[in-house]
C-alpha positions in Angstrom: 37.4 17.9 9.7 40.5 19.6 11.7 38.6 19.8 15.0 37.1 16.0 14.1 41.0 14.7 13.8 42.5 16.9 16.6 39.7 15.0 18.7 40.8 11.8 17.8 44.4 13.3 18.4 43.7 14.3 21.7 41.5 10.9 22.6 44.2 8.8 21.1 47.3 10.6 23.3 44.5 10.0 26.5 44.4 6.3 25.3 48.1 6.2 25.2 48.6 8.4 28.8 45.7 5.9 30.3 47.8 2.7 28.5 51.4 4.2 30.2 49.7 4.6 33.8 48.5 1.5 33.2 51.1 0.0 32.8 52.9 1.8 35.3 50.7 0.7 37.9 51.0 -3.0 36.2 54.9 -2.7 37.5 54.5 -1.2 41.0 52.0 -4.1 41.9 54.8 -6.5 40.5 57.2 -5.1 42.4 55.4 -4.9 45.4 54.5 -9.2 44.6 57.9 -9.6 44.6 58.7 -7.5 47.9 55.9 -9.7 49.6 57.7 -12.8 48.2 61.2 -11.5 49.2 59.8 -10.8 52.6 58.4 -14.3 53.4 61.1 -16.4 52.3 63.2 -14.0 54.6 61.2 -14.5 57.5 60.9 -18.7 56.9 64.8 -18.2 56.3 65.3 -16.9 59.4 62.9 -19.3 61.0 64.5 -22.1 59.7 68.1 -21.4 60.8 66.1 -20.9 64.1 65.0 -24.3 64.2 68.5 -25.8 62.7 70.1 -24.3 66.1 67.7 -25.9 68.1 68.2 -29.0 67.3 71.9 -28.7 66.9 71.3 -27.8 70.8 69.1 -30.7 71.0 71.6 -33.4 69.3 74.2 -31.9 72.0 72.1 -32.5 75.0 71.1 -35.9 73.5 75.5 -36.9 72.9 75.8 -35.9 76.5 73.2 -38.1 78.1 74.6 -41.0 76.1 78.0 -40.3 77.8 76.7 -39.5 81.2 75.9 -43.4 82.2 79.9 -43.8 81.3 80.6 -41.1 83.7 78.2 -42.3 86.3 80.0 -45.8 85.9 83.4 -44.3 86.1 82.0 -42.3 89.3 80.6 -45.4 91.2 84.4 -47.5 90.2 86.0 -44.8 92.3 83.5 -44.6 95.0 84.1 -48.7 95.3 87.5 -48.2 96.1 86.7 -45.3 98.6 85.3 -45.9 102.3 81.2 -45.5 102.7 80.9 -41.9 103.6 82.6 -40.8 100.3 80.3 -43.6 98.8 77.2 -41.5 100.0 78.6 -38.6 99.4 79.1 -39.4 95.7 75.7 -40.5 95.4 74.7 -37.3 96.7 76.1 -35.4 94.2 75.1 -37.8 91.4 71.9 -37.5 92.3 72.6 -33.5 92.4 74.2 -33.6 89.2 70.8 -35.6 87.3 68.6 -33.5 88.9 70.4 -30.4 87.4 70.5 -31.9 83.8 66.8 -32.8 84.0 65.9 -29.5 85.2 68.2 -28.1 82.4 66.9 -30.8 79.9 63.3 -29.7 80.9 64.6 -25.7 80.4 65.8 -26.6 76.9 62.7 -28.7 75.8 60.3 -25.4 77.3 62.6 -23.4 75.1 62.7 -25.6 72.2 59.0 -25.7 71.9 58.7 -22.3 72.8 60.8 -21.3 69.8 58.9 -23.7 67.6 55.2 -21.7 69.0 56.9 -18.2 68.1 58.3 -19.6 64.8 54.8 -21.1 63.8 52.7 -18.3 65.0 54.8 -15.3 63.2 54.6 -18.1 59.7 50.8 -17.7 60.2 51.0 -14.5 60.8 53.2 -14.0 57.9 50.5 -15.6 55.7 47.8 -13.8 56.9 49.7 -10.9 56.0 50.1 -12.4 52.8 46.7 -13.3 51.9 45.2 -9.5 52.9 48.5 -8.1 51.0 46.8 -10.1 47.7 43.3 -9.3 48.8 44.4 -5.8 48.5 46.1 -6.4 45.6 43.4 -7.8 44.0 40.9 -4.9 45.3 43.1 -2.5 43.6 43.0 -3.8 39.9 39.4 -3.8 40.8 39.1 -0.5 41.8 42.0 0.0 38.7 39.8 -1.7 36.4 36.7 -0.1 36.9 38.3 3.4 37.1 39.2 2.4 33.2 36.0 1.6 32.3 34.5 4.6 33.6 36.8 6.6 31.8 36.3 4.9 28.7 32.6 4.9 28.9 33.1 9.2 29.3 35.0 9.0 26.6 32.9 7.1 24.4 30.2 9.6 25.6 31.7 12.5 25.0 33.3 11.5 21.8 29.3 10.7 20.9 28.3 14.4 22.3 31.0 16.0 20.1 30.1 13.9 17.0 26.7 15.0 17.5 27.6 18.5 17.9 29.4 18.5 14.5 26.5 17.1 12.6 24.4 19.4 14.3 27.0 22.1 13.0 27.4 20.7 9.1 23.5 20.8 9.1 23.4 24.2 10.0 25.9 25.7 7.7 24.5 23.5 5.0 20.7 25.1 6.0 22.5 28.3 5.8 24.1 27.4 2.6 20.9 26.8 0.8 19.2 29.9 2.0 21.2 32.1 0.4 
């Protein structure tokens, strides 16, 4: 009867160690869901402020090609009241000048849309890291799981082995009992 109830003792304070890692493990993986989370909203954060720059940059660009027609009108009023040669040479440089913003405007949309590529390829990469993080996740409360149930099932069998035994052993001494 002692030996019966210091193995129920002994299975119950495995229970409860088994129920405490358990649960242990239960709180890492949430922790860990919410440093994945934490991480991702970081990295769209960042991407984000990324693309609010840009097209602050692009609304600036856009302001100062509205304004360069006045300019260009303001240019060719002067040029009227000069003689022909600065005439042509005004021209010149207006031409100059659109050339240079179109190959800066050109610059800034390759940029633009280069940022945009990096910003969408690290947001899938992001979620691919993601999705194997929780496929991982999920392998492990498999793997958790089934660790569990295995040591249950020993349990249960060796609880049924030591049961047995003490049967075995009542038997006996009761044999012996009756033969004296």
């Amino acid at each position: 009867m002692i030996a019966e109830t210091e193995t129920t003792a002994l299975d119950l304070a495995e229970i409860r160690d088994l129920k405490m890692t358990v649960f242990a493990l239960r709180e890492e993986l949430e922790q860990a869901r919410r440093d994945t989370g934490e991480a991702v909203r970081q990295a769209v954060s960042g991407a984000n402020a990324e693309i609010a720059q840009l097209k602050a940059t692009i609304t600036a660009l856009r302001e100062e090609l509205q304004e360069w027609p006045i300019r260009r009108d303001e240019a060719a009023r002067l040029a009227q009241s000069a003689n022909l040669d600065e005439i042509k040479q005004l021209k010149a440089s207006v031409g100059a000048l659109r050339d240079a913003l179109e190959a800066a405007r050109l610059a800034q949309e390759t940029a633009v849309r280069q940022a945009i590529i990096a910003a969408q390829d690290e947001i899938a990469q992001l979620r691919t890291t993601a999705a194997a993080l929780r496929e991982a996740l999920e392998q492990a409360n498999y793997s958790k799981q089934d660790g569990v149930a295995a040591a249950r099932a020993q349990d249960r069998a060796e609880l049924a082995q030591l049961q047995a035994t003490v049967r075995a052993l009542r038997e006996q001494l009761q044999s012996d009992k009756g033969a004296k």
